[in-house]
C-alpha positions as CSV (number, residue, x, y, z in Angstrom):
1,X,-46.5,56.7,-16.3
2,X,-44.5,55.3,-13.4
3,X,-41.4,57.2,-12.5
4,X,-38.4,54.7,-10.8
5,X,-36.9,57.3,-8.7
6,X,-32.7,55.5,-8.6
7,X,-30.3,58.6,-8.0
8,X,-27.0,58.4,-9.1
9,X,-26.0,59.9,-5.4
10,X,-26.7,57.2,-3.7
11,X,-25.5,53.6,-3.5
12,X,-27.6,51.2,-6.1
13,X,-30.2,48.9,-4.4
14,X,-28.9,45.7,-3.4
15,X,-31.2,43.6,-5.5
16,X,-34.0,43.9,-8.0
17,X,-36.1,47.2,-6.7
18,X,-35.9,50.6,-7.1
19,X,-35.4,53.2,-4.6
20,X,-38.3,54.4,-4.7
21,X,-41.4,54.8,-7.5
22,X,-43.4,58.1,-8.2
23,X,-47.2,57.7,-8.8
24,X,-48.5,60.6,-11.3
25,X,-51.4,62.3,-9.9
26,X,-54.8,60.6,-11.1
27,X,-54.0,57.6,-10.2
28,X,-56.1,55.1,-8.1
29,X,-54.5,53.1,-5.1
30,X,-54.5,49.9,-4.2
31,X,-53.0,48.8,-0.6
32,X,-53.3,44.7,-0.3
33,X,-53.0,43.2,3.0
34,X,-50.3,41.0,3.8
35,X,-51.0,37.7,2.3
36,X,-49.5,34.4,3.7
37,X,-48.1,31.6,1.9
38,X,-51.6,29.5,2.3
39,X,-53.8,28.3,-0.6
40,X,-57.9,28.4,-1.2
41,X,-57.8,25.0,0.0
42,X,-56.0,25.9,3.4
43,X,-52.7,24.0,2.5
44,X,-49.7,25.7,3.7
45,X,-46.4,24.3,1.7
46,X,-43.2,23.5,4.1
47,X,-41.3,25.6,1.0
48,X,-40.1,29.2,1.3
49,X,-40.2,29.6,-2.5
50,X,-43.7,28.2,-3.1
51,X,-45.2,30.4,0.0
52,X,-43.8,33.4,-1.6
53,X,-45.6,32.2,-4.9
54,X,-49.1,31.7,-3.1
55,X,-48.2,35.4,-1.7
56,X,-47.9,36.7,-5.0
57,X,-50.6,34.6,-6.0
58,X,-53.3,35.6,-3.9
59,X,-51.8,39.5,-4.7
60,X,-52.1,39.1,-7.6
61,X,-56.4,37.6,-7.5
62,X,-56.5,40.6,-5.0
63,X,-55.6,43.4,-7.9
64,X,-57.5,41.6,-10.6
65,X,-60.9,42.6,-8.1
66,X,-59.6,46.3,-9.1
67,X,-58.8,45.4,-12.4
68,X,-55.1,45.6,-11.9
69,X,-52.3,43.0,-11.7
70,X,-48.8,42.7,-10.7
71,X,-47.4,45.1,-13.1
72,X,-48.9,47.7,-11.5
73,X,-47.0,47.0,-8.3
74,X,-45.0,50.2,-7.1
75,X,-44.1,48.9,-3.6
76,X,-44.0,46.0,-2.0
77,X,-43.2,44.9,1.9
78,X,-42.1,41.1,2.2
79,X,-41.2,39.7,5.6
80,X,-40.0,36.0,5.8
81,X,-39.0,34.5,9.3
82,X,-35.8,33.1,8.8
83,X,-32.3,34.7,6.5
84,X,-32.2,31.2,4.8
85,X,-35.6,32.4,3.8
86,X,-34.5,35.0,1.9
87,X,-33.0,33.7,-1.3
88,X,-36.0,31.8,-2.2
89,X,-38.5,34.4,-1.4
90,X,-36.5,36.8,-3.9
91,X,-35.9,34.5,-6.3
92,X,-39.7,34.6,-6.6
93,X,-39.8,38.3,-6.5
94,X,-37.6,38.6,-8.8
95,X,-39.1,36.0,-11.7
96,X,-42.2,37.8,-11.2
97,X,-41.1,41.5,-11.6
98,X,-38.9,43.1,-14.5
99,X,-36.8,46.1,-14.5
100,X,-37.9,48.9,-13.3
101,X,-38.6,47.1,-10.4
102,X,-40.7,48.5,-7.5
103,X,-39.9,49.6,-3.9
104,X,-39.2,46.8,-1.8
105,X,-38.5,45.8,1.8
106,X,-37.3,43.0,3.2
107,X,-37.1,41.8,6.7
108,X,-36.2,39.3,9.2
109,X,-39.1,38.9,11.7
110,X,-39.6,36.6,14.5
111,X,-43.0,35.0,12.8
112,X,-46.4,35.2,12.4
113,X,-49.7,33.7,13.7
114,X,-49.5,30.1,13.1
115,X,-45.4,28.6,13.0
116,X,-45.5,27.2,9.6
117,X,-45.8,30.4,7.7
118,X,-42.9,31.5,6.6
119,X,-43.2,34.4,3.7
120,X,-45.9,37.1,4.0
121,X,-45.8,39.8,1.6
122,X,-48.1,43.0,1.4
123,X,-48.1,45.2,-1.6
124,X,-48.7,49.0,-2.9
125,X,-50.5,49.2,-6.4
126,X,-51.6,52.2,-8.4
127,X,-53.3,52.0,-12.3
């Protein structure tokens, strides 16, 4: 069982995530690349909010190779390239994951390999 480490001591977390999540001994790993906004078919969407569903899309078809999926999440790392980009990435985010919530980190970066990604997100799973 997942521990969803929020002390009282400390200021609550801005949006949907938790501090930080404790991962009982036993448990296997999984650590996913960061995956773009870009489907199968090579399409990339102009939208912030449907790259950060292909993100957590192709997550997601990454942990089923393990036999896990999303809800075994503890930590995730997003990075969009823009602040407007923000809302719609966590809007996302936050559909796809209930309370607890897991780690999360969200930053502004400058962008990524090719100029029409917008989102990437990279994840921490254990099961």
């Amino acid at each position: 069982m997942l521990k969803h480490l929020l002390p009282r001591s400390i200021r609550p977390p801005f949006a949907r995530y938790s501090h930080g999540v404790e991962v009982p001994a036993g448990k296997r790993l999984v650590l996913c690349s960061g995956q773009l906004g870009i489907g199968a078919d090579d399409v990339v969407p102009e939208d912030a909010g449907a790259q950060a569903e292909l993100c957590f899309s192709n997550i997601a078809a990454i942990l089923a190779e393990a036999g896990m999926g999303l809800g075994n999440i503890v930590r995730i790392n997003a990075y969009v390239t823009d602040r407007a980009h923000m809302r719609p990435y966590m809007d996302v985010r936050d559909r796809l994951f209930a309370e607890p919530a897991p780690a999360s980190t969200l930053m502004i970066v400058a962008g990524f390999t090719r100029p029409e990604f917008k989102v990437e997100v990279e994840v921490t799973a254990a099961g």
